[in-house]
VOGU-3710 file (C-alpha; in Angstrom, 3 decimals, decimal comma):
1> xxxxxxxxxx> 0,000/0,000/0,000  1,496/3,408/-0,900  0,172/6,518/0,577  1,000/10,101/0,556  -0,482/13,956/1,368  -0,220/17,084/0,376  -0,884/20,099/2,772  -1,015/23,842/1,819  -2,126/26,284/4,743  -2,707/30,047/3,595
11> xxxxxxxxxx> -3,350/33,166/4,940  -3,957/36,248/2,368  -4,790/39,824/3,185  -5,408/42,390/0,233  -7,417/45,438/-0,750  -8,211/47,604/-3,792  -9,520/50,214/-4,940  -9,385/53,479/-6,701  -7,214/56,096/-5,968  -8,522/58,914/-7,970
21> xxxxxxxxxx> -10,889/59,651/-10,522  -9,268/61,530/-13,116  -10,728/64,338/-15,182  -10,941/62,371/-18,953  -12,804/59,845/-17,106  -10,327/58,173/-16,482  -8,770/56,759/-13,263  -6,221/55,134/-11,035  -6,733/52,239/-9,047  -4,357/50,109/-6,738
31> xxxxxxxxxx> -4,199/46,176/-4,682  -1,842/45,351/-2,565  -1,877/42,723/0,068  -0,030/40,149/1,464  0,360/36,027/1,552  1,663/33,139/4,101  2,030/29,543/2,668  2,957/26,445/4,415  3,328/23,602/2,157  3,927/19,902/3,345
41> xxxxxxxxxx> 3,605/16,736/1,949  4,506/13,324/2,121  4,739/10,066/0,240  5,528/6,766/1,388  6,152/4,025/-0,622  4,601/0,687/-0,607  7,725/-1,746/1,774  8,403/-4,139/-1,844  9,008/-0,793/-3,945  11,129/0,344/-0,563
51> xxxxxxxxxx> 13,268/-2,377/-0,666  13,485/-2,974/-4,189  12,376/-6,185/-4,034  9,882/-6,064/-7,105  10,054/-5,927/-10,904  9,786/-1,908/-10,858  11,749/0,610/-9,472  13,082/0,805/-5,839  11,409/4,307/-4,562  12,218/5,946/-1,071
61> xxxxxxxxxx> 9,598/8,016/0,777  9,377/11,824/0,719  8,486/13,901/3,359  9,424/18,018/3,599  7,733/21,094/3,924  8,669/24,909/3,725  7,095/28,022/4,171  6,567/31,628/1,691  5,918/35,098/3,028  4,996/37,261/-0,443
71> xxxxxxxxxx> 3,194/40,656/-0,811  2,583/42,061/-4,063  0,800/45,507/-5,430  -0,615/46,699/-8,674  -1,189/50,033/-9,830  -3,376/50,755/-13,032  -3,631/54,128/-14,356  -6,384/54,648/-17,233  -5,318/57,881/-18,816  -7,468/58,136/-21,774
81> xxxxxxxxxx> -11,382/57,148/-22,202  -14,536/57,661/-24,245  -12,710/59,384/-27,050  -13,372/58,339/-30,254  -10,171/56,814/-31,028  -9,208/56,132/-28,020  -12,502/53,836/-26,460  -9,974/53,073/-23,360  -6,292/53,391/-22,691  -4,931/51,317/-19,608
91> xxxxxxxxxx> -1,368/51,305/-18,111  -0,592/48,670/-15,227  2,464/47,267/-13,203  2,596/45,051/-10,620  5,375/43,217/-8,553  5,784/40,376/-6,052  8,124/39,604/-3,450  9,160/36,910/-1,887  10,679/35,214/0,501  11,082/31,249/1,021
101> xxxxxxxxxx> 12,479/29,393/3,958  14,144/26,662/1,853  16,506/29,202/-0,557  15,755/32,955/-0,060  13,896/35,748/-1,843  13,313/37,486/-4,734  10,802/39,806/-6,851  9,322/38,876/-9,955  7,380/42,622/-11,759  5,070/42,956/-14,701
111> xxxxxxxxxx> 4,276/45,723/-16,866  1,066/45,772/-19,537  -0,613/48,023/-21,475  -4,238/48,066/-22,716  -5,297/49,973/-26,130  -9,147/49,711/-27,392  -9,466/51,921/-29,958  -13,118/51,299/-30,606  -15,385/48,392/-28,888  -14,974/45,259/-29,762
121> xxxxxxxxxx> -11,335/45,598/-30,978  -8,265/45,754/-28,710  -4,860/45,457/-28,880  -2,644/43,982/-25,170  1,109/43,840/-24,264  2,278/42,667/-21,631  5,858/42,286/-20,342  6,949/40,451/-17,210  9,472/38,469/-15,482  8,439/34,526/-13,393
131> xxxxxxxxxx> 9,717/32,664/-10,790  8,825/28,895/-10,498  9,258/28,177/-6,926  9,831/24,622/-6,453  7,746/21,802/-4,804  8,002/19,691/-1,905  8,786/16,886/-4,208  11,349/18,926/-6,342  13,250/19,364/-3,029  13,331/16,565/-0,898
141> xxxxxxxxxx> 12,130/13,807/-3,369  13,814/10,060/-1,708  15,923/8,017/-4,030  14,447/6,454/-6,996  15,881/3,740/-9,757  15,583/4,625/-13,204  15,238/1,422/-15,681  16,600/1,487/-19,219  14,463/1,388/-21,612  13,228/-2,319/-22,985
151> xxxxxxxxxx> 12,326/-2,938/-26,985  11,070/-6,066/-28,458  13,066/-7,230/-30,748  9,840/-8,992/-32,042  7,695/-5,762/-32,279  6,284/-5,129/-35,999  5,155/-1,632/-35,342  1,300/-0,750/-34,487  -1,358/-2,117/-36,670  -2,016/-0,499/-40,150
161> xxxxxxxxxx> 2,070/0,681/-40,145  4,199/-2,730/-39,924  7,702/-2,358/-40,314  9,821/-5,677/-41,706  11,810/-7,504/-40,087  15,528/-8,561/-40,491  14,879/-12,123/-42,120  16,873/-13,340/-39,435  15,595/-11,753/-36,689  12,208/-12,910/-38,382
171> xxxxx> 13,120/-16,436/-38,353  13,851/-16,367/-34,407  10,864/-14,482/-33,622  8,524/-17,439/-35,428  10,686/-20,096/-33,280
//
C-alpha cells in the first residue's frame, strides 16, 4: 500500500480600490496585500518498492515542507477614455516579493498596457518576469531507480504501419 499527502495552509490579506478619478474619465486604481504559505507533503512508498524487491523501481519516501511570506501591489492608471479613437487606454504594473524558507527571496514585476481603440477591438502587451518556486517533491524527493528502456526485438510496429523484419531476426521471432 502506498500513501502520501499534500498540505497547503494560507493566509492572504489584500485590498483595492481606486485612488482617484481623473478628469478624462479616467482613473487610477491600486491592490496590494499580502500572503503566508505552508506547504507539506509526504509520500511513502509501498515496503516491496522500498526495498526494491519487485520488478519496478526501488522508490524511497518523501516527506518536507517549507514556508513563503509574499506581498505584491498593482497600480493601473487609465489615462485616456470615451474618445473616439481612443474607447480606453490602460497602463498597469505590478510586482511580487518573496521570501522562502528553503533558498531565499526574490521579486518577480510585470508591466502591460491596454489599447481599445473602438469596442470590440483591442490590442494587449504585456511584459513580465516569473519565478517557479519549487515543490516539496522537487526538493526533498527520496531516491528512486531509473530502468533502461526495454524494446522487443519482435515488435512489428502498431497495426495499419508494420515495419519488416531482419529475415533473421524474423526467423527467431517465429521459433
Amino acid at each position: 500500500v502506498r500513501s502520501g499527502f499534500n498540505q497547503q495552509q494560507t493566509v492572504l490579506a489584500e485590498t483595492h480600490g481606486q485612488i482617484a478619478k481623473l478628469p478624462n474619465n479616467g482613473d487610477l486604481s491600486i491592490a496590494i496585500g499580502g500572503d503566508f504559505r505552508a506547504e507539506s507533503a509526504a509520500a511513502t512508498p509501498d515496503p516491496l518498492a522500498a526495498t526494491g524487491d519487485t520488478t519496478g523501481t526501488s522508490v524511497s519516501p518523501t516527506k518536507g515542507s517549507y514556508n513563503v511570506v509574499e506581498g505584491f501591489a498593482e497600480l493601473s492608471l487609465v489615462p485616456v477614455s470615451g474618445k473616439p479613437l481612443a474607447q480606453w487606454v490602460e497602463l498597469n504594473l505590478a510586482a511580487r516579493a518573496f521570501r522562502f524558507n528553503t533558498f531565499g527571496s526574490g521579486m518577480t514585476w510585470k508591466g502591460g498596457a491596454l489599447y481599445r481603440p473602438i469596442n470590440g477591438f483591442a490590442v494587449r502587451g504585456t511584459y513580465s518576469t516569473s519565478f517557479r518556486a519549487p515543490s516539496v517533491t522537487d526538493l526533498y524527493q527520496g531516491r528512486t531507480d531509473s530502468l533502461a528502456p526495454i524494446t522487443d526485438p519482435c515488435d512489428t510496429g502498431p497495426l495499419g504501419t508494420p515495419i519488416a523484419l531482419d529475415p533473421e531476426v524474423a526467423a527467431e521471432c517465429a521459433n
